[in-house]
N, C-alpha and C positions, 0 to 999 in steps of 0.2 A: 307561339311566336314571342321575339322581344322587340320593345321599343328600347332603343339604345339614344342616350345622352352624351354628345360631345360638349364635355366641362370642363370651364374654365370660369377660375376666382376672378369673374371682373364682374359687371353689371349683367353682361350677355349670357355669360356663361348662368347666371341666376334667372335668367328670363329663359334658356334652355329646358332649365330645371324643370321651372316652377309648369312649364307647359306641357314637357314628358310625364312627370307625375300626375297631371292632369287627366292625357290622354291613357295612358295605363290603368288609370282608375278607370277610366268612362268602356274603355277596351275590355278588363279586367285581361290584362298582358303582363308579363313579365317587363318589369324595368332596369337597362343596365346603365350606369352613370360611368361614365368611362373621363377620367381625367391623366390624358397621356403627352407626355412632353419627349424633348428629343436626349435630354440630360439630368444632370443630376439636382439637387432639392434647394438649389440655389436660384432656380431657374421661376421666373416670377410668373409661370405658368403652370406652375405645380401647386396643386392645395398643402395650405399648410397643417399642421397637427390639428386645430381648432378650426379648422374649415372642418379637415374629413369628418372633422367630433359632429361638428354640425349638421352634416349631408344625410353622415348615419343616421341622426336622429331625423330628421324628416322622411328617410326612407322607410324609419321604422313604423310608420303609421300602420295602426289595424286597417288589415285590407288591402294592403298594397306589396305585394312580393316585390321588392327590387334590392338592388345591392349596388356597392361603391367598390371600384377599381380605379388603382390609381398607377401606371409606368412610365417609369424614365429611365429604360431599358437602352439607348441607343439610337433605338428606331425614331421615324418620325412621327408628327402624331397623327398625320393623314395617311401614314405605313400600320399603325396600330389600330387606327379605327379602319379602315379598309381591313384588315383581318379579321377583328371581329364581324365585322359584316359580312362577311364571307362564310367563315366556320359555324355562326350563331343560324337561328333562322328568322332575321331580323324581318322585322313589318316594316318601320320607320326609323330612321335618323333623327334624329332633332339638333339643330345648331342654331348659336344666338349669332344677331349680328348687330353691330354698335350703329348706333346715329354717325352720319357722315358728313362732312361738310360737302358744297357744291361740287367741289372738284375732285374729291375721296368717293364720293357717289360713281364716279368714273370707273372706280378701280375697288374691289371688293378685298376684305381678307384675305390674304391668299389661303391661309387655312379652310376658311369658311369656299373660298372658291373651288378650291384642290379637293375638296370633300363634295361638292354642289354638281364638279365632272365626273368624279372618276365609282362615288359607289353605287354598287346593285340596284339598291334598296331605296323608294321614295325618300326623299328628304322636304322634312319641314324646317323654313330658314324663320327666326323668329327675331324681330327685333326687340333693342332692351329699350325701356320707356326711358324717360327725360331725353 
């Protein structure tokens, strides 16, 4: 089975991480960090060169099979991660979700939402600290 990571370079997307790599160790599961946007490298939801340098290297830890995927193929990113979740034989999702204010508490990411309705597979929603 894989525990699959929806990633994004913001705080959430790090508190996604830091908890998928977590449970994939405690699991001993396959980890996939999936960082997929709708467009091209402009798009300030796509890791930058020195993100993926980064990601890789924490995935590289002894002991942990996982790996980094990164598309901005078109599709959207709750059309890309729904695929994987579909074709893989996914355990778990993980997605971060930001501090809100009173009246953003109302109304969720829609990414984070669009992902929380529509996949298979349990999702754990994680929030980013501060």
């Amino acid at each position: 089975m894989t525990i699959v990571v929806a990633y994004a370079p913001r705080p959430e997307g790090q508190a996604a991480l830091d908890k998928g790599i977590e449970i994939a160790r405690r699991r001993n599961e396959h980890l996939l960090v999936i960082n997929a946007t709708p467009g091209n490298a402009d798009n300030e939801s796509m890791a930058s060169a020195h993100e993926v340098e980064r990601i890789e290297a924490l995935l590289a830890q002894p002991g942990l099979s996982a790996e980094f995927k990164q598309f901005g193929r078109g599709k959207s990113t709750v059309e890309e991660i729904e695929t994987l979740v579909q074709t893989l034989p996914a355990s778990l999702l993980v997605i971060g979700l930001r501090k809100r204010s009173p009246v953003g508490k109302l109304i969720m990411g829609s990414v984070a939402q669009e992902l929380l309705l529509s996949v298979a597979c349990p999702v754990l929603a994680v929030k980013a600290g501060g």
